[in-house]
C-alpha atoms as an extended CHARMM CRD file, in Angstrom:
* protein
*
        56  EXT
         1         1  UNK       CA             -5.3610000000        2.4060000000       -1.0480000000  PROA      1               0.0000000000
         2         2  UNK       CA             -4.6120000000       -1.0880000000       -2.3280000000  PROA      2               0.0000000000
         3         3  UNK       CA             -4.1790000000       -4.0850000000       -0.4240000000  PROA      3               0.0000000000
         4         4  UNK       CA             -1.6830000000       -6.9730000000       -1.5000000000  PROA      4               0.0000000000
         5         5  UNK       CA             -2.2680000000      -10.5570000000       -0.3430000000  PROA      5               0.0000000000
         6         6  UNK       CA             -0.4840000000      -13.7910000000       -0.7440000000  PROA      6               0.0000000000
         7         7  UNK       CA             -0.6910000000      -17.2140000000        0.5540000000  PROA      7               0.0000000000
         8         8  UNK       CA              1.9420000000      -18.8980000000        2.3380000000  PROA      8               0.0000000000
         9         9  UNK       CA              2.9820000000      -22.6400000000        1.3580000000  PROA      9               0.0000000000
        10        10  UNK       CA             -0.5090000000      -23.6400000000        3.3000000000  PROA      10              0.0000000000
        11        11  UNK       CA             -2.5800000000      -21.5320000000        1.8130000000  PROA      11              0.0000000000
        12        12  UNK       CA             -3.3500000000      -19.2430000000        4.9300000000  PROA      12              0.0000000000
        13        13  UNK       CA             -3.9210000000      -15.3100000000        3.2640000000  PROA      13              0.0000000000
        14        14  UNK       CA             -1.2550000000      -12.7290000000        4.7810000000  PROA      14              0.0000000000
        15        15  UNK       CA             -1.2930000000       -8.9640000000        4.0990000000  PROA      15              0.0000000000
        16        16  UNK       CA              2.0890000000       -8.2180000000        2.0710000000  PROA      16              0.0000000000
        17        17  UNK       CA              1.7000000000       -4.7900000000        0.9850000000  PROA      17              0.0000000000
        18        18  UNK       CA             -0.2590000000       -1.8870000000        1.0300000000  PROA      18              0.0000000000
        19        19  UNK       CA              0.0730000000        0.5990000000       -1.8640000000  PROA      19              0.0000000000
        20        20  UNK       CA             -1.2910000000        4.3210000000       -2.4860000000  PROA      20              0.0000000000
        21        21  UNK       CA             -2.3460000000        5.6140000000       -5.3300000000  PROA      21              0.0000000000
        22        22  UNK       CA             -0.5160000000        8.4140000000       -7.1560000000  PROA      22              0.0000000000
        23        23  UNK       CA             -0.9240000000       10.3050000000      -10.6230000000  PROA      23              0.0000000000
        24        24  UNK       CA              2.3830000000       11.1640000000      -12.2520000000  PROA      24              0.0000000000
        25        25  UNK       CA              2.8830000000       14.3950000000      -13.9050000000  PROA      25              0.0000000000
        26        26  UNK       CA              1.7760000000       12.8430000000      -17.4710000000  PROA      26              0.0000000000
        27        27  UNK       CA             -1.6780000000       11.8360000000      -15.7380000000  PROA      27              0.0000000000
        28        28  UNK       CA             -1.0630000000        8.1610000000      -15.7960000000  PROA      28              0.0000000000
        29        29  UNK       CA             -2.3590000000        6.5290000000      -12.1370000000  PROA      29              0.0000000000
        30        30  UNK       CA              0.4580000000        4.4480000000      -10.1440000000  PROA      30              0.0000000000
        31        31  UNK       CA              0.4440000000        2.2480000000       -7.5100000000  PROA      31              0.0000000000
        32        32  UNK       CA              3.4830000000        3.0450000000       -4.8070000000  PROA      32              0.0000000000
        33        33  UNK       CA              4.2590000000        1.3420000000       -1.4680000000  PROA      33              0.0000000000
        34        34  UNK       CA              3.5100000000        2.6270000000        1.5440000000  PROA      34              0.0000000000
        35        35  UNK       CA              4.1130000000       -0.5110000000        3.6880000000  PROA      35              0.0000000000
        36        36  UNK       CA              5.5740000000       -3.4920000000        2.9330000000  PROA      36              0.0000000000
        37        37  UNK       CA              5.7850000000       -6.9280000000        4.7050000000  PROA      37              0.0000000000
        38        38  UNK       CA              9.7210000000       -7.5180000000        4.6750000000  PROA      38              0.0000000000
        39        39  UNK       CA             10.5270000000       -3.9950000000        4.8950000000  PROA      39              0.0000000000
        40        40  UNK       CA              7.9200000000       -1.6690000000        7.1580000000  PROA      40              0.0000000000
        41        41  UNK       CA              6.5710000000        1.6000000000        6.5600000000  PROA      41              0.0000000000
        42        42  UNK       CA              8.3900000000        3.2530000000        2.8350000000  PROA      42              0.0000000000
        43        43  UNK       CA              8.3530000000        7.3370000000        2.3050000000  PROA      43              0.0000000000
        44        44  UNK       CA              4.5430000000        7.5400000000        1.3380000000  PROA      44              0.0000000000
        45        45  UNK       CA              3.5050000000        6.7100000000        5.3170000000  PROA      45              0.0000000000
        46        46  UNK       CA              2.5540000000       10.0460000000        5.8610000000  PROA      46              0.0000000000
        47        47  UNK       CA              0.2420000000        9.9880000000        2.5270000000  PROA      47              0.0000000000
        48        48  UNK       CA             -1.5640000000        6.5330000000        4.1720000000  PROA      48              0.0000000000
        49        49  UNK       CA             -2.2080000000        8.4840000000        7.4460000000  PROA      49              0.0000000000
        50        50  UNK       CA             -3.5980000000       11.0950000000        6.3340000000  PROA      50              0.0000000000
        51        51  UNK       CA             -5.8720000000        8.9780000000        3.3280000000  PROA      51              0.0000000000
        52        52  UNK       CA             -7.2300000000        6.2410000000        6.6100000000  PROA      52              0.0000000000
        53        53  UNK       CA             -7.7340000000        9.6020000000        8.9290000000  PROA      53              0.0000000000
        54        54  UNK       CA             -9.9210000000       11.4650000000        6.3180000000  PROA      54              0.0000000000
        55        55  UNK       CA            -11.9350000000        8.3650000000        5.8770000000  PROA      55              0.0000000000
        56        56  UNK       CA            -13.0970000000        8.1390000000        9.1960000000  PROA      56              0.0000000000
C-alpha cells in the first residue's frame, strides 16, 4: 500500500491517493489506484480491503 500526500497552497499535508501494489505479467512491480481524492474508491477497492484486513 502506498500513500500519496500533497500540500495545499498553505502548506497543510492532505491524503490524495492511495495506491496498491501489483506485478504485471513481465514481473515488473506497479503502483495502481485504489482511492483517489477527486474521484473515490477505483476497481482495486476490493484488493485494499482485503490487504488492511489481513494486516490486522
Amino acid at each position: 500500500m502506498i500513500l500519496g500526500v500533497s500540500r495545499d497552497e498553505v502548506g497543510r499535508r492532505a491524503l490524495t491517493e492511495i495506491g496498491v501494489v501489483e506485478r504485471d505479467k513481465s514481473g515488473l512491480v506497479r503502483v495502481v489506484p485504489a482511492w483517489t481524492e477527486p474521484g473515490g474508491f477505483t476497481s482495486r477497492r476490493d484488493q485494499l480491503q482485503r490487504m488492511i484486513r489481513e494486516r490486522r
